[in-house]
C-alpha positions as CSV (number, residue, x, y, z in Angstrom):
1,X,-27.6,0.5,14.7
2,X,-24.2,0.2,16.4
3,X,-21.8,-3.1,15.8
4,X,-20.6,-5.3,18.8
5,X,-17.2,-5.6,18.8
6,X,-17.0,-9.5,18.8
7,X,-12.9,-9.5,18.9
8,X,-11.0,-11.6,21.1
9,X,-8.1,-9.0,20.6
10,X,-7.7,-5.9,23.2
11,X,-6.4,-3.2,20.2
12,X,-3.8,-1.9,23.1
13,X,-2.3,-5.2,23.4
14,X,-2.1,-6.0,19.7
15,X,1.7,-5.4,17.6
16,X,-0.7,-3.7,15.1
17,X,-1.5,-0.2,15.9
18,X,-3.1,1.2,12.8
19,X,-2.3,4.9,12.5
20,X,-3.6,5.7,9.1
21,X,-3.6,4.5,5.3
22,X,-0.1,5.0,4.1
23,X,-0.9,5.1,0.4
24,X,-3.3,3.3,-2.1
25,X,-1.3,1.6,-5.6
26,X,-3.7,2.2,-8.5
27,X,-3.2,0.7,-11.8
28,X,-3.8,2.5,-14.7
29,X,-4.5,1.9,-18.6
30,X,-4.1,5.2,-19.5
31,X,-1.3,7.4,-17.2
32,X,-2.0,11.0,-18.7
33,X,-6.0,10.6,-18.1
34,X,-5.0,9.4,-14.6
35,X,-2.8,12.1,-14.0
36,X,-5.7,15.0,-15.1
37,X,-7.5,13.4,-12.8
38,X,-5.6,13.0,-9.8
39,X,-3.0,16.0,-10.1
40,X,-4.9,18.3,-12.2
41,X,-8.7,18.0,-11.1
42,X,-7.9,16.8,-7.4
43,X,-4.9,18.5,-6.8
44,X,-2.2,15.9,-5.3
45,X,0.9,17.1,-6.6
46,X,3.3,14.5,-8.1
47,X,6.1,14.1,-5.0
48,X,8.1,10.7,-7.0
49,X,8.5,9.5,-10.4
50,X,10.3,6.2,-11.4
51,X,10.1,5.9,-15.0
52,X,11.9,2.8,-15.1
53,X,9.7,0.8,-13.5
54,X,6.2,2.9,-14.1
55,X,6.0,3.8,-10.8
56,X,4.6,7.8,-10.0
57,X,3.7,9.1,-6.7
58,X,0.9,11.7,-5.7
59,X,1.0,13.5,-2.6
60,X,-2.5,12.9,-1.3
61,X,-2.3,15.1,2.4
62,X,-0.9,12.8,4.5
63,X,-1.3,9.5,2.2
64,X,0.3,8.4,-1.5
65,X,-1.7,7.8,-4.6
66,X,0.3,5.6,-6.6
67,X,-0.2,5.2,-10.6
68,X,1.4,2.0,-12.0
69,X,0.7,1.9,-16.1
70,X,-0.5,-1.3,-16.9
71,X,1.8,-1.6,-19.8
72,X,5.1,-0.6,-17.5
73,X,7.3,-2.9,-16.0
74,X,5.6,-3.0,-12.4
75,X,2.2,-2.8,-13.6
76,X,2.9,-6.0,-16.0
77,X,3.6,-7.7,-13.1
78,X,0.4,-7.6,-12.1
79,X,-1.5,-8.7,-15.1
80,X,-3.2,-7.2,-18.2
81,X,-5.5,-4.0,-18.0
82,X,-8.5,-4.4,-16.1
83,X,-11.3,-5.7,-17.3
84,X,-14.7,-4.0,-16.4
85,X,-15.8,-4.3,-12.3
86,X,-17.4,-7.6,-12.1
87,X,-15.1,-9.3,-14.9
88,X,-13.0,-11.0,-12.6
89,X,-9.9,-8.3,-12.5
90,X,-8.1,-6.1,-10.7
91,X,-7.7,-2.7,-10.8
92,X,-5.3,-1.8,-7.5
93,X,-2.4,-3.6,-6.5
94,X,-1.9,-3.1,-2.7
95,X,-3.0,-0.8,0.0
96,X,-0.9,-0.3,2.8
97,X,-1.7,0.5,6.5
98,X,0.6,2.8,8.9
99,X,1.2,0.7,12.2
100,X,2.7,2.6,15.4
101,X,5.9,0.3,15.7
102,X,7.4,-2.4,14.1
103,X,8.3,-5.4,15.9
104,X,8.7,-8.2,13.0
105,X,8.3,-11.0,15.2
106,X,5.6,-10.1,17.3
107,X,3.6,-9.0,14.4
108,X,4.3,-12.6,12.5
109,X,3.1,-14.2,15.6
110,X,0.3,-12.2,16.1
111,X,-0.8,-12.7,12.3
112,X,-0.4,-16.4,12.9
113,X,-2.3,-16.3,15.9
114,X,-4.9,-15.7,13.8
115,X,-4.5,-18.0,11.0
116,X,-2.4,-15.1,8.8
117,X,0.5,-16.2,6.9
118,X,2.7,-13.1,5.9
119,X,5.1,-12.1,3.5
120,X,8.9,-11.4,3.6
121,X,9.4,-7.6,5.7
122,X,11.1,-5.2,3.3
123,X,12.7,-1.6,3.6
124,X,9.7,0.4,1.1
125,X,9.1,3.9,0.6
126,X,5.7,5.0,1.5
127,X,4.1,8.8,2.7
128,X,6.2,9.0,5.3
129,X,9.8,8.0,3.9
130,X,11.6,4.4,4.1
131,X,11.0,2.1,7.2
132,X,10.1,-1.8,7.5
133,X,6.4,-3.6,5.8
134,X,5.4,-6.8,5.4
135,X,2.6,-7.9,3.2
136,X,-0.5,-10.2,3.6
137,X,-3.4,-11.1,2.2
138,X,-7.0,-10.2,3.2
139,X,-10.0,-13.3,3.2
140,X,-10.8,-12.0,-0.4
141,X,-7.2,-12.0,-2.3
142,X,-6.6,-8.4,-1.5
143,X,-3.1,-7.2,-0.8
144,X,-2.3,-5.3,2.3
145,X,0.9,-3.8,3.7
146,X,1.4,-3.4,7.0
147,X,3.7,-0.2,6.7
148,X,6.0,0.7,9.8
149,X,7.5,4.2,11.0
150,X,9.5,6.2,9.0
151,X,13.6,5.3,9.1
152,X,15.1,8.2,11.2
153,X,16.5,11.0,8.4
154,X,14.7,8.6,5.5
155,X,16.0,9.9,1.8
156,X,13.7,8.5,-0.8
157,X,15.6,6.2,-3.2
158,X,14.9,4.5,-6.6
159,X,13.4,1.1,-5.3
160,X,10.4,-0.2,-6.6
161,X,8.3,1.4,-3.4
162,X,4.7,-0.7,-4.0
């Protein structure tokens, strides 16, 4: 069975140019456990650690696993632990999605063409270094990033990155 494309959009006309998923944010109750799973058993090897904030980073190929603690500053700010799927909680913050360019107005516009209200546009460290995102939300309370290229010569830094 094939799906119809039922979009009013043409893709090569649209500010949004999806490359790839930039990385996934993951909260955790337990860091260690998540850590033998992710870097030991699967094998993404820990590129960024901000203890300050509970923030580590996991090289996964081309992507970023983050692990926020629940109990650590960032992952505080997103509630309690997470209750068992189905109880009403939620487990991962964000996910973000690499866009070919970013032009902040013409992606506003574009969001609001289609009923989208977005967030503020940042400077955020993803898989590919510091550049421009904005966030949004999808039609079921799930945060997305729109993620932009890579600043040229892009130094990570100590900013909460999420």
């Amino acid at each position: 069975m094939t799906a119809k494309d039922t979009s009013s959009d043409d893709p090569v006309d649209s500010p949004v140019d999806i490359q790839g998923l930039d990385h996934v944010v993951i909260r955790v109750a337990d860091l260690e456990r998540a850590l033998a799973f992710y870097r030991d058993a699967l094998g993404c090897a820990e590129e960024r650690r901000i203890d300050g904030i509970g923030l580590v980073q996991l090289r996964a190929g081309a992507s970023l696993i983050d692990l926020v603690p629940v109990d650590s500053p960032l992952g505080r700010a997103g509630g309690g632990a997470a209750p068992a799927a189905g109880a009403g909680g939620r487990n991962m913050d964000h996910f973000a999605l690499q866009i070919a360019s970013f032009d902040a107005d013409a992606i506003r516009a574009h969001l609001l063409s289609h009923g989208i209200e977005a967030g503020e546009v940042g400077r955020r460290y993803g898989a590919q270094g510091n550049g421009p995102s904005i966030y949004l939300l999808d039609p079921d309370g799930n945060t997305v990033e729109l993620k932009g290229p890579p600043e040229p010569d892009s130094e990570p830094e100590d900013s909460p990155g999420p």
